[in-house]
N, C-alpha and C positions, 0 to 999 in steps of 0.2 A: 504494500500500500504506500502511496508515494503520499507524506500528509506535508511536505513542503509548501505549500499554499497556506496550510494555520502551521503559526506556531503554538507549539506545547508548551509549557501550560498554556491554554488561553481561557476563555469564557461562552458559555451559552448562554442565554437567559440569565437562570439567578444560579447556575452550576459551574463552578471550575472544573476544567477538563486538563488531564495530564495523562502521559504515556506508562502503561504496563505490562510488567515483562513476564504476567501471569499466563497459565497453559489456558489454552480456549475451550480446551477440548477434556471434561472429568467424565470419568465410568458411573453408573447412574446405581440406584437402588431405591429401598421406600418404594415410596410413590412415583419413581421413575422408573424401578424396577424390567417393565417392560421393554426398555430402551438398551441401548450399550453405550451411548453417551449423550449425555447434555453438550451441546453447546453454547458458549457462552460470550460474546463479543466483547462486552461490556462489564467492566465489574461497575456495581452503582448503578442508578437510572433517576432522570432528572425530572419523571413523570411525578415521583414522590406521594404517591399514592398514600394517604391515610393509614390504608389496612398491609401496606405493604410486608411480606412475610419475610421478604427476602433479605432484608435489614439484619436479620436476627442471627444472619451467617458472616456479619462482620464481625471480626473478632473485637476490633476496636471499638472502644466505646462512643469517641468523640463522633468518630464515625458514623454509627446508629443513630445516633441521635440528630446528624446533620443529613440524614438520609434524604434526596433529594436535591443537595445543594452541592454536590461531587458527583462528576465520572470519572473512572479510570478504561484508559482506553488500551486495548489488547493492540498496539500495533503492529507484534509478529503474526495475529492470528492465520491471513492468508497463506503463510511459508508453512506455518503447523498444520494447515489441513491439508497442504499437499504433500508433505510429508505425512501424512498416515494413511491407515491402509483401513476405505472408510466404503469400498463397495459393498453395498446392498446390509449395510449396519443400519441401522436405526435409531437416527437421531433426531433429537430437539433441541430445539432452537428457539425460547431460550430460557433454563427456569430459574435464572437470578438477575434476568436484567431485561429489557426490553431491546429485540434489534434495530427497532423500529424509533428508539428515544430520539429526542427532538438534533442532536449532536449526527448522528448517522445522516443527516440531509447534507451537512458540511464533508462528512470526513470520508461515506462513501465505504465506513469498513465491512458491513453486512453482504453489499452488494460485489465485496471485491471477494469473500468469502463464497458466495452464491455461487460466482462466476468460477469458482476455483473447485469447487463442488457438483457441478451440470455438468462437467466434463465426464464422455459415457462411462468411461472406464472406474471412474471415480463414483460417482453416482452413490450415497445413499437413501433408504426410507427415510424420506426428511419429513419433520411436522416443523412448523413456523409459529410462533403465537407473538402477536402483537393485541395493539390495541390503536395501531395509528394505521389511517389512510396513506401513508408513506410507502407501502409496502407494494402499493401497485407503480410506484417507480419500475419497479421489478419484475415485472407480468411477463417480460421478453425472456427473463431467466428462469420464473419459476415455470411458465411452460413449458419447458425442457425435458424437465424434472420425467421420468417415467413413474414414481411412488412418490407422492407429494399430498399433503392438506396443508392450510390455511388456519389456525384456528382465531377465531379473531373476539375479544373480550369487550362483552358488552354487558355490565354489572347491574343494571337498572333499567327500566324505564324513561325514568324523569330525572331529565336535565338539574332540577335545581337539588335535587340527592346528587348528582354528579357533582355538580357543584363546589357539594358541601363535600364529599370523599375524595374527588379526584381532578380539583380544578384544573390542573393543567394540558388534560386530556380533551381530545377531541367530543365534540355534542355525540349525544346518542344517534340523531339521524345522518350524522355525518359515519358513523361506526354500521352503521344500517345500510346505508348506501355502498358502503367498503364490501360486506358481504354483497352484497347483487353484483357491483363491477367484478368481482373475485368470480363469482356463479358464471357472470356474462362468457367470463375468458375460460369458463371450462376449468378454473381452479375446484380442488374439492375444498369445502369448509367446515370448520366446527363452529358454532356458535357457543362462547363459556360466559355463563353467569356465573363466574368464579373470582372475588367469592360478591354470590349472588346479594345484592343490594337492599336495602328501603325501596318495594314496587308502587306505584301510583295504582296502576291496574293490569297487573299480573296476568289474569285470562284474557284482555285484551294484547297485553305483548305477545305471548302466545299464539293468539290464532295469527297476529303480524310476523312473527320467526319462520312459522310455517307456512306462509304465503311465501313467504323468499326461496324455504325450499334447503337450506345447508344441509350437509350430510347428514350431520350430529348434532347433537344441545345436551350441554352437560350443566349444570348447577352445583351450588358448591357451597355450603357455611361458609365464616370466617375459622382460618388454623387456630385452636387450643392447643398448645401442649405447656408441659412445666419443664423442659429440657434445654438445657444451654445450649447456645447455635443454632436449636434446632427452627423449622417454621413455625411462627407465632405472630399471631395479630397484632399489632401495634395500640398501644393504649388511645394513640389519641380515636381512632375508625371507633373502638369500644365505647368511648365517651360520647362519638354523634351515634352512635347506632341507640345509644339509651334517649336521647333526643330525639329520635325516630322511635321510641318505644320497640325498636326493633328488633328483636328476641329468638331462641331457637322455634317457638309454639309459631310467631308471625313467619319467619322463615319455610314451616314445614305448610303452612297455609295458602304461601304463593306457589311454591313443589307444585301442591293438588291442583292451583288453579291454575298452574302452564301445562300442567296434563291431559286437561281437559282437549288441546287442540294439537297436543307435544307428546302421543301414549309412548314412544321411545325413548322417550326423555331420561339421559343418564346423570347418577348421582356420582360425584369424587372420583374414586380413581377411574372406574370402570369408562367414563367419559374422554379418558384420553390415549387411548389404545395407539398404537405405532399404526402408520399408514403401508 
């Protein structure tokens, strides 16, 4: 990746951006299990998301807590993925950062990655998860792909819950519209309410997911665990979710009411199977 046009450190928005000589590329388990590796472009992601879980795998403390306001940027990643031996393994892409964060329009490291990766020989079962319209930048590469999904994160219904949890992130109909252009070009998609939101009208989103048609729709609480490192919900998401009265009982309530027009509708892991 040639990033001579920015220099490092520089700035995005309200994130400093600096260069990392971390591996892109970790062997998965858990809830990854299914996979033989994560992908990971990015350490940090500047969407900063409220319930953000991924926070909780920074060792550092000042870190965790600035979640949001840093990326580190993998710029060996493209040499790393052609140096491995990654035909027809089954990766994700990506479950501690987003590849898609607002930094990848400038720097181009995702798509230099892609590019390194559609090569037939090379080729693996890739799955993509974002939450940004950015990703159909890409439509010419991930067509390539012969095993490929889309999974793209749309957490709620309603804008002003958005808002409140993930202001930095694109509108819901702008994330709606990302799935159709995705369907249009023959991508396959998952649709993740993960982790699924404060709904306005749940069976109305619903019969709307399934009018667009994505392969999948999976839902998802917010992570609990008591475990250091491990995925865990951010206090501050906890704090508006009580401000939403919003609870595991309200949670299992919109489940039923995306069922109603979603009967395939997947819970947690099962939702995110390798393509």
């Amino acid at each position: 990746m040639d990033v001579s046009p920015i220099s490092l450190p520089t700035r995005v928005g309200q994130a400093t951006v600096e260069a990392s000589a971390a591996s892109v590329l970790s062997r998965t388990g858990g809830f990854l299990s299914a996979y033989d590796y994560s992908l990971n472009p990015y350490v940090g992601c500047s969407f900063g998301c409220s319930y953000c879980y991924a926070a909780a795998f920074v060792g550092r403390r000042d870190l965790r807590e600035t979640w949001g306001r840093w990326v580190k940027v993998k710029i060996d990643a493209p040499r790393q993925v052609r140096r491995a031996n990654l035909a027809d393994a089954r990766v994700y892409m990506s479950s501690a950062t987003d590849p898609y964060q607002p930094v990848e329009a400038r720097l181009g490291l995702t798509r230099d990655i892609l590019e390194a990766l559609a090569e037939p020989f090379r080729q693996p079962r890739l799955v993509v998860q974002t939450r940004s319209p950015l990703v159909t930048r890409d439509l010419d590469l991930l067509g390539r792909f012969r095993a490929l999904r889309v999974g793209v994160s749309i957490t709620t219904d309603s804008d002003s819950v958005r808002r409140a949890f993930e202001p930095s992130c694109a509108s819901i109909e702008r994330r709606l519209e990302l799935v159709r252009q995705l369907r249009a070009a023959g991508i396959r998609v998952a649709v993740c309410l993960t982790p699924m939101l404060p709904m306005d009208d749940a069976e109305r989103f619903g019969r709307l997911i399934a009018e667009i048609g994505p392969e999948l729709v999976v839902v998802q609480p917010f992570h609990i665990t008591d475990r250091p490192f491990a995925a865990d919900t951010r206090a501050e998401a906890w704090d508006l979710a009580s401000e939403y009265s919003w609870d595991r009982a309200a949670y299992r309530r919109a489940v039923e009411s995306l069922r109603k027009s979603l009967p395939d509708l997947r819970e947690g892991k099962a939702g995110f199977p390798p393509v």
